[in-house]
C-alpha positions as CSV (number, residue, x, y, z in Angstrom):
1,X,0.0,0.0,0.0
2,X,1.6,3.5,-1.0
3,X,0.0,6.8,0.5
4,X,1.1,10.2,0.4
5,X,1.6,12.2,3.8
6,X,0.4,15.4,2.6
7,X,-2.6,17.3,3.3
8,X,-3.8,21.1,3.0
9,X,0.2,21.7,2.5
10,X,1.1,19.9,5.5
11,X,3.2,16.9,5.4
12,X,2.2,14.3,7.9
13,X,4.7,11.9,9.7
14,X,2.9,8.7,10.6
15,X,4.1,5.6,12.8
16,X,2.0,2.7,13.5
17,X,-0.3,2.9,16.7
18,X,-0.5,-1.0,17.8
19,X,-4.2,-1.1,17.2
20,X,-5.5,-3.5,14.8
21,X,-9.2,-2.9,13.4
22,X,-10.5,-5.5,10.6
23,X,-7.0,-6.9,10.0
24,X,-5.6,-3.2,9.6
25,X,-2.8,-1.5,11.6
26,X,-4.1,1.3,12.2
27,X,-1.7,4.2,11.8
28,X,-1.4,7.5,14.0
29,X,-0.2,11.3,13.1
30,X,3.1,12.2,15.6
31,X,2.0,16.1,16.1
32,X,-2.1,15.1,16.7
33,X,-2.1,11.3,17.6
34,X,-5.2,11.2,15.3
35,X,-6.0,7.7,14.5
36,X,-5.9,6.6,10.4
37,X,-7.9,3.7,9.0
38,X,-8.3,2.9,4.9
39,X,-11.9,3.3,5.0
40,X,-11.7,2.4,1.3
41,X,-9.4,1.1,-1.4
42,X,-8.5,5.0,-2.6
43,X,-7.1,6.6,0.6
44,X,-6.7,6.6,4.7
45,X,-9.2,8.5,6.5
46,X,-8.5,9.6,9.9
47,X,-11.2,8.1,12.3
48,X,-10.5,9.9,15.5
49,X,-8.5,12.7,16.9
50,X,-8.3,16.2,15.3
51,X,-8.0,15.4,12.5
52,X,-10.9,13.6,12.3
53,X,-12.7,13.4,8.5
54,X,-9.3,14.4,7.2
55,X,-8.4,12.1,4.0
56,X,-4.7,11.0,2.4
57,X,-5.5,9.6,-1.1
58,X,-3.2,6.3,-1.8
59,X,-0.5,7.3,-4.3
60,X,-1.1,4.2,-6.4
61,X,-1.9,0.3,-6.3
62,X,1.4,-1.1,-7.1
63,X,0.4,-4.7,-7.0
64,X,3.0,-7.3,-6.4
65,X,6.6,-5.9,-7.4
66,X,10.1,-6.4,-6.3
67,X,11.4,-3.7,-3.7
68,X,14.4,-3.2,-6.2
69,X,11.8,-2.7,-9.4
70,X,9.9,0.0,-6.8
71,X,12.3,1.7,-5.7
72,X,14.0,1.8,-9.3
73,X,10.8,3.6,-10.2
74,X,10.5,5.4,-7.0
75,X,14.3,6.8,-6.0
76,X,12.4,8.8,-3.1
77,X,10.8,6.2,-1.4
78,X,11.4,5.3,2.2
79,X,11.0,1.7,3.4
80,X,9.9,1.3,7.2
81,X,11.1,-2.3,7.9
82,X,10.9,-4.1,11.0
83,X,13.9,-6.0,12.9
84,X,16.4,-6.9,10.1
85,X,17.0,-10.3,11.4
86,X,13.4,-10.9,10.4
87,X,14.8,-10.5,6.5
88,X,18.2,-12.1,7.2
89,X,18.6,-15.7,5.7
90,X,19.6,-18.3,8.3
């Protein structure tokens, strides 16, 4: 899933807030701790908080695609990854 972080000018910084609603992370805003939740396949919608009603339109359905073919497309990209050992072979 690819979103933007903009809105109204603003760019948003996002982390993931440990709840889980439908088989969704839900993710939060740092500077309003508003919650997000993809209400629909076209964009997050922030559920709770502040922000509240606000919308982030996803930037585009990539489908299934090698990280190295992405971010060949998509120089700017940053990956959030978990614990490397998690992608480390044994």
């Amino acid at each position: 899933m690819v979103h933007g972080r903009e809105h109204n000018g603003e760019t948003f910084e996002f982390g993931v807030s440990g709840y889980v609603y439908r088989n969704t992370f839900l993710l939060y805003d740092r500077p309003t701790l508003s919650l997000w939740y993809p209400l629909d396949d076209t964009k997050w919608t922030a559920i709770s908080g502040p922000r509240q009603g606000d919308e982030i339109p996803f930037i585009e359905e990539p489908g299934v695609m090698p990280l190295g073919e992405w971010r060949a497309q998509h120089p700017e990209t940053v990956v959030l990854l978990g614990d490397r050992r998690d992608f480390e072979s044994e």
